[in-house]
Structures are given as structure tokens and as C-alpha cells.
C-alpha positions in Angstrom: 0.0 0.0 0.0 1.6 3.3 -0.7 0.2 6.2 1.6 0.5 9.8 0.9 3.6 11.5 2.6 3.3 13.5 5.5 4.9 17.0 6.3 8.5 16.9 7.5 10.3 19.3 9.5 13.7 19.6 8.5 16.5 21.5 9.9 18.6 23.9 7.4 22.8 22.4 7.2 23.3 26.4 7.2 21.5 28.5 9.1 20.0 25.6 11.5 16.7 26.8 11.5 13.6 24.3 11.1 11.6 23.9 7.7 8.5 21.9 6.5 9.2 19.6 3.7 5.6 19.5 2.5 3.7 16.4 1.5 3.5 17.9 -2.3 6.9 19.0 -2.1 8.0 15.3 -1.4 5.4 13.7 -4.1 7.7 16.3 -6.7 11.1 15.5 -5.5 10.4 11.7 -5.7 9.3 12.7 -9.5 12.5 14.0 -10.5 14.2 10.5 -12.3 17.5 12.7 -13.6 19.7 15.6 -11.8 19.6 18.1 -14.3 23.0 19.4 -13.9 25.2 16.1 -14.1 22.4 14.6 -15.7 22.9 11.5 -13.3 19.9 8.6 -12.9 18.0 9.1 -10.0 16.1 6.2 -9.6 14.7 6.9 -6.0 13.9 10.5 -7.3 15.3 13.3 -6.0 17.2 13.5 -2.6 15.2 16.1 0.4 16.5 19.3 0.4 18.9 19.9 3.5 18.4 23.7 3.0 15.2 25.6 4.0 13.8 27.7 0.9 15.7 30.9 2.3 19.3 29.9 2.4 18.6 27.3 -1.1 17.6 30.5 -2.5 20.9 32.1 -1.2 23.0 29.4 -2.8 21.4 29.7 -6.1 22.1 33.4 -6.3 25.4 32.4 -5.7 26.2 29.3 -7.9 23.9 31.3 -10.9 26.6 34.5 -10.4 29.7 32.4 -10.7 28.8 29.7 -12.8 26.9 31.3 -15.3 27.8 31.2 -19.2 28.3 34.8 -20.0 
């Protein structure tokens, strides 16, 4: 039987403050089969984030300023 997720708190690797990993948040990460940026098999679907939305958002900035194709 396979039951619908619950929420999940989850506490940020960098800032330490606590998250909710939603139950629709989890459905979409488990849908995600490939990483799209080493475009590796992800056969259990995507890994939970270990970032709350904040400091993910923060990192993105970053990675996008530095590692983008100009």
C-alpha cells in the first residue's frame, strides 16, 4: 500500500533553522528521475533538500553569479 507523505520538518545544514518539507513537495522530488546538472539517474527520485527555501535561495544566487555562461 503506498500512503500519501506527510509533512517533515527539516532542519537547514546552514542556518539551522527548522523547515516543512511539505507532503506535495515530497510527491515532486520523488518525481524528478534525472539531476539536471550532471544529468545522473535518479532512480529513488530526487534526494530532500537539506536547505530551507531561504538559504537554497541564497546558494542559487550564488552558484547562478559564478557559474553562469556569460
Amino acid at each position: 500500500m503506498n500512503s500519501m507523505p506527510k509533512d517533515k520538518t527539516i532542519k537547514c545544514i546552514t542556518c539551522e533553522d527548522e523547515f516543512v518539507f511539505e507532503a506535495g513537495e515530497q510527491e515532486y522530488f520523488k518525481s524528478i528521475k534525472k539531476d539536471k546538472f550532471t544529468g545522473k539517474e535518479l532512480p529513488d527520485g530526487m534526494p530532500e533538500p537539506k536547505r530551507c527555501p531561504t538559504c537554497r535561495a541564497a546558494k542559487k544566487a550564488i552558484r547562478e553569479k559564478y557559474f553562469s555562461k556569460q
